[in-house]
C-alpha positions, 0 to 999 in steps of 0.5 A: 554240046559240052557238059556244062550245056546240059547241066544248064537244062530242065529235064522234064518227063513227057508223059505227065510234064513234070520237071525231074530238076537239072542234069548233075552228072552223065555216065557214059563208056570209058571204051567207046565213049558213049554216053549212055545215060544222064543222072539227075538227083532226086527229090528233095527230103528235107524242106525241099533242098537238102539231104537227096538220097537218091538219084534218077538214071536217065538211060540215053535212049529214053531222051526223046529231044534235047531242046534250048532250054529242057531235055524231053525224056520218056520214063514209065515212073516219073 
C-alpha cells in the first residue's frame, strides 16, 4: 500500500463512529523503517476549513483495520 492509498481514507474512531478526517502524513523510524503512527489534522477553527492548530497522532498499534475506504482506529478521546 503506498501513501497516497491512505491519504485517500476516512479515519473514523470505533468507539463513537466519528469521522476524525483523512491521513495528512505518517511518522515512521528512519532506522527500521517502521511506521509507527499516521497523523491527521485537527479540527477545523474558523468556518469549519481553515486555520488547523492542531494535529491527531494516530499511534500504528491503535489502528484496528485498514479497510477500502476508511481506517478503523481505537482512541480513548476521539
Amino acid at each position: 500500500m503506498r501513501f497516497m492509498d491512505l491519504c485517500d481514507k476516512a479515519v473514523v474512531c470505533a468507539s463513537d463512529c466519528r469521522c476524525l478526517g483523512h491521513v495528512s502524513d505518517i511518522e515512521f523510524d528512519c532506522k527500521s523503517g517502521e511506521i509507527k503512527a499516521i497523523i491527521v489534522p485537527g479540527p477545523a477553527k474558523y468556518l469549519g476549513c481553515l486555520f488547523r492548530d492542531e494535529e491527531i497522532c494516530i499511534p500504528w498499534a491503535n489502528i484496528i483495520r485498514i479497510g477500502p475506504d476508511i481506517i478503523l482506529v481505537e482512541l480513548k478521546n476521539c
